[in-house]
N, C-alpha and C positions, 0 to 999 in steps of 0.2 A: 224132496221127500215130504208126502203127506205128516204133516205133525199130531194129526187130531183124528176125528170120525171122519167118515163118508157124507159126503153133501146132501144124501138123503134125512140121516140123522140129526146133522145141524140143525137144516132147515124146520123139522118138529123138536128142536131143544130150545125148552121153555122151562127152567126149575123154578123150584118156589121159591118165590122171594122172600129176604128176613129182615124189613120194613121197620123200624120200629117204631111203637105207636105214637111216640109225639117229633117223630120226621117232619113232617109240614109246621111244627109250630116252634120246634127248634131253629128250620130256616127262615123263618118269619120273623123271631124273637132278632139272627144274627143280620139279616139285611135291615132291620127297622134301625139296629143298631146303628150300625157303618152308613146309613142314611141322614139320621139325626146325627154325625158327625163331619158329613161331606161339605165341602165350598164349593165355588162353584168352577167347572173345569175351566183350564188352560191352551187354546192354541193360537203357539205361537208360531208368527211363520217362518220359514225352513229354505233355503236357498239349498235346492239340490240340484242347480244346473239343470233340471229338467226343462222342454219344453211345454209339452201337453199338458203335463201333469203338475197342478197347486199339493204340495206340500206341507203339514205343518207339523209341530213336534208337540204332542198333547201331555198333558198332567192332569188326573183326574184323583178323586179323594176315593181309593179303595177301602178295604177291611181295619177296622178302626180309626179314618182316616188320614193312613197314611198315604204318601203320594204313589201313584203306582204312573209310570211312563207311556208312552206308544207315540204310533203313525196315525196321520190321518190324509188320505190320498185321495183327491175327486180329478176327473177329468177339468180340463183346464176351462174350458169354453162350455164346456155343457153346461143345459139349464137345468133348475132345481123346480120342488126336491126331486133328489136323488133314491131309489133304493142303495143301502147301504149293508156288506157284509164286513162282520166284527170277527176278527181272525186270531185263534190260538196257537200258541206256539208247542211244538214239540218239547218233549223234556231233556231238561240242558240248554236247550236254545232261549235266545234273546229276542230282543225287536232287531239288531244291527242299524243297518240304517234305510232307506227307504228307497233304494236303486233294487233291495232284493224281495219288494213287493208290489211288485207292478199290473201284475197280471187283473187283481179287479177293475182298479182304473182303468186300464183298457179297454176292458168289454163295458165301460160305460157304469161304473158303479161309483158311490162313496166307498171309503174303506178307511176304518180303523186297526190298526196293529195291534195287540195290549201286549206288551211285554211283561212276562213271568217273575213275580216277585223273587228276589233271590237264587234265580239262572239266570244263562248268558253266560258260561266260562266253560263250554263243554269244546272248545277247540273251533267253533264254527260260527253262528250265529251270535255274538256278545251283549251282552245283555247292560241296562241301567238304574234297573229298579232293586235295590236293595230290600231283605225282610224284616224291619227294625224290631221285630218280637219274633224271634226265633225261640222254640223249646230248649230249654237249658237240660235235658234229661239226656241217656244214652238212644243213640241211632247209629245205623248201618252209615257207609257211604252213600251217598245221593238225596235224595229229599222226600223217600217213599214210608218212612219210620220215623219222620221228625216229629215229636209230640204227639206222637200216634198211642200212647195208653191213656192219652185223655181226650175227649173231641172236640172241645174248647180250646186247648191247644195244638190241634194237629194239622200240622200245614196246608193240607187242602181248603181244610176251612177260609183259611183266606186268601186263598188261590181263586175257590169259588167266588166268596164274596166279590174279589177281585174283577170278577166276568162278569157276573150280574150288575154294577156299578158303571164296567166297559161298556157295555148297552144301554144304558140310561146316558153315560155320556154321548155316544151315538145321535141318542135320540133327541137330545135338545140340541144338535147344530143346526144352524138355519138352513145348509145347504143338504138335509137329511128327510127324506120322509119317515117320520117314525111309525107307521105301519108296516112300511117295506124292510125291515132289518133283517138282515138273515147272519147265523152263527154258523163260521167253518169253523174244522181244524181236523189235524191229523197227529195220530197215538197219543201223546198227552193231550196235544191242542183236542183231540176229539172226544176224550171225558170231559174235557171242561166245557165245549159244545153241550152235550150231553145234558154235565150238570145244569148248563142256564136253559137249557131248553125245558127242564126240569120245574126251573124257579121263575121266569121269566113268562108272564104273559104276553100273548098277541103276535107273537113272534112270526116272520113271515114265512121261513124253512130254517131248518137246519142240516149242516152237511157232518156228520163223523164219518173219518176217512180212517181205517183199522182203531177203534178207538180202545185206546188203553185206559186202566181204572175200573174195570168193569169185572166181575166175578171174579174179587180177589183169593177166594177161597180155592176154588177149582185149580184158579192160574198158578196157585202155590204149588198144587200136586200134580201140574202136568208140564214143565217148563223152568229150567235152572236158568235160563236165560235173563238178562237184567233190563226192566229195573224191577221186573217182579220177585227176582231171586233176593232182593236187598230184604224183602217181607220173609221170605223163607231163612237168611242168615241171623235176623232179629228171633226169628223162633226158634230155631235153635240154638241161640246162645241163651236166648231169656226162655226156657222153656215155660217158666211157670206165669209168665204172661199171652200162654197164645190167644185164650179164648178171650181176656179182654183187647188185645190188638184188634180181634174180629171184631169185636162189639163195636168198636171205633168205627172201624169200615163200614158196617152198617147206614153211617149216615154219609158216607162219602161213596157210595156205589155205583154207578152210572148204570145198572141194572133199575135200581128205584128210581133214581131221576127218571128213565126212558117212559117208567108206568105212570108218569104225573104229565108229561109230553105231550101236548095235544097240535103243534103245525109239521107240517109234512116233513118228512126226513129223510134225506140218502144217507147211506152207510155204504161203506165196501170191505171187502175182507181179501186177504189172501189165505189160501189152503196151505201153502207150507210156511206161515208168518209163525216160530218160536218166541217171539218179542211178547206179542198179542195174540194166543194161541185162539183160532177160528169159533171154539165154542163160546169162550167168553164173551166176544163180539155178537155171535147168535143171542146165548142169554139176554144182551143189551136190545138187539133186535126184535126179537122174540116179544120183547116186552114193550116194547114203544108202543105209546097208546095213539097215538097221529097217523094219519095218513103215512104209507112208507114203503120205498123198496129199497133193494141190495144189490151191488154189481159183486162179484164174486173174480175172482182172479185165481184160476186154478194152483196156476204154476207158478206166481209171485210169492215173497215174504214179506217184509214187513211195509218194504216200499210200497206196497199193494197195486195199482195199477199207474202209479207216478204219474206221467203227464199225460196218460191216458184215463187218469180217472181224474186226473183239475179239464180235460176235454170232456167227460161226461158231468161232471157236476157243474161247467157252466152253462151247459143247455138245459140241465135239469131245472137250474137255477130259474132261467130264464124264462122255461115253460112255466113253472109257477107261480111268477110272477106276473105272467101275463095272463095267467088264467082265475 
């Protein structure tokens, strides 16, 4: 079942955006921060019985400089540098361990993992990075309302941070071209795409694959489905907080990131996706200021086109890269 409009209307859904004025110097003011507190990263290497594929287990200094975890995967024998994709993880999920990221190595890439500060216990993917500043305030289950009435404390905040820092590690391995980086990920991994696409210059593509975080407002009144309903259960319990919970969101929208965006971008969507309802995803699209198209998946949900769209984004990948 269609969840949303007709692909005609998507396609021309562009709302106004609610931007607010000091967005660019609020994320300037928090990566100068978490900058002027970073050491310098760690990888060390990683015995995963692989052959092809060198291994290592990375620590890098994210938001506030705490340690945030990951992968970092290159083809074994290949020569450098390497184009290198910086991969996000879904919400709940972890880094696990690095037999369940194979797929860039393959096609001839470096590849770092970042694992999700405080997920990794959602039943599947397990996570290593602890959030040692969690919001001490009331929140929903999951991690969508945690510090969310202040935005200095709201856990995106250094989720983001967290990505932007993943790419700058990236970028100083020697086995790395740092021109070539490109930013996957899918539903959560793909706001957070999004956001560094947002804050991160020079960037060579990026891919959001149904990306979630993006027109949280809309997604509240079209979709009980979680983990956007955790926003919808915080406003109805806390009624007389809703309008600053938005205000929060404001600086964590992947609508505004898309408009600060300047290297090419795929996106894909599915039409019956409840998760990540299709217009929210247009919104973000809609507004990408880079170079950009969309695969569209009529009759998928949230999975969107699963390993028929990691087969189209690594051609797409590839053409851009080589062109």
């Amino acid at each position: 079942m269609f969840v949303d409009w007709p692909i005609e209307r998507l396609r021309e859904y562009r709302p106004e955006r609610d931007e607010p004025a000091d967005f660019r110097a609020y994320w300037r003011q928090t990566l100068e921060q978490a900058r002027g507190q970073a050491l310098p990263p760690r990888f060390e290497p990683y015995d995963a019985g692989l052959v092809t594929v060198e291994v290592a287990d990375v620590t890098f200094a994210g938001f506030d400089g705490h340690p945030v975890r990951g992968w970092f995967l290159a083809p074994r024998d290949a020569g450098g540098p390497l184009p290198c994709v910086v991969e996000f993880i879904g919400y709940g999920g972890g880094r696990s361990l690095p037999h369940d990221w194979l797929h860039w190595s393959a096609a001839g890439y470096a590849h770092l993992v970042m694992d999700t500060r405080g997920q990794g216990s959602n039943g599947s993917l397990a996570g290593d990075t602890p959030d040692p500043a969690p919001a001490g305030g009331p929140a929903t289950t999951g991690f969508l309302t945690r510090g969310i009435t202040d935005r200095d404390s709201y856990f995106y905040r250094r989720v983001f941070t967290d990505a932007v820092r993943a790419v700058e590690t990236a970028r100083a391995h020697p086995r790395v071209d740092p021109d070539r980086v490109v930013v996957v990920g899918g539903s959560q991994g793909g706001g957070i795409a999004l956001a560094a696409a947002g804050l991160v210059d020079g960037l060579a593509a990026v891919v959001a694959n149904v990306p979630f975080l993006c027109h949280y407002r809309r997604a509240t009144e079209i979709t009980n489905s979680a983990p956007y309903s955790e926003l919808s259960t915080y406003c109805a319990t806390h009624r007389d907080q809703v309008e600053q919970v938005f205000a929060t969101l404001r600086y964590f929208d992947g609508v505004n990131f898309a408009a600060h965006a300047t290297a090419p971008g795929l996106f894909s969507v599915g039409l019956t996706d409840a998760v990540c309802p299709p217009s929210t995803v247009f919104a973000a699209y809609n507004h990408y200021a880079g170079p950009k198209d969309i695969r569209v998946w009529p009759y998928n949900g949230h999975e969107g086109g699963a390993v028929f769209q990691k087969v189209e984004q690594t051609r797409w990948v590839g053409k851009v890269l080589a062109g």
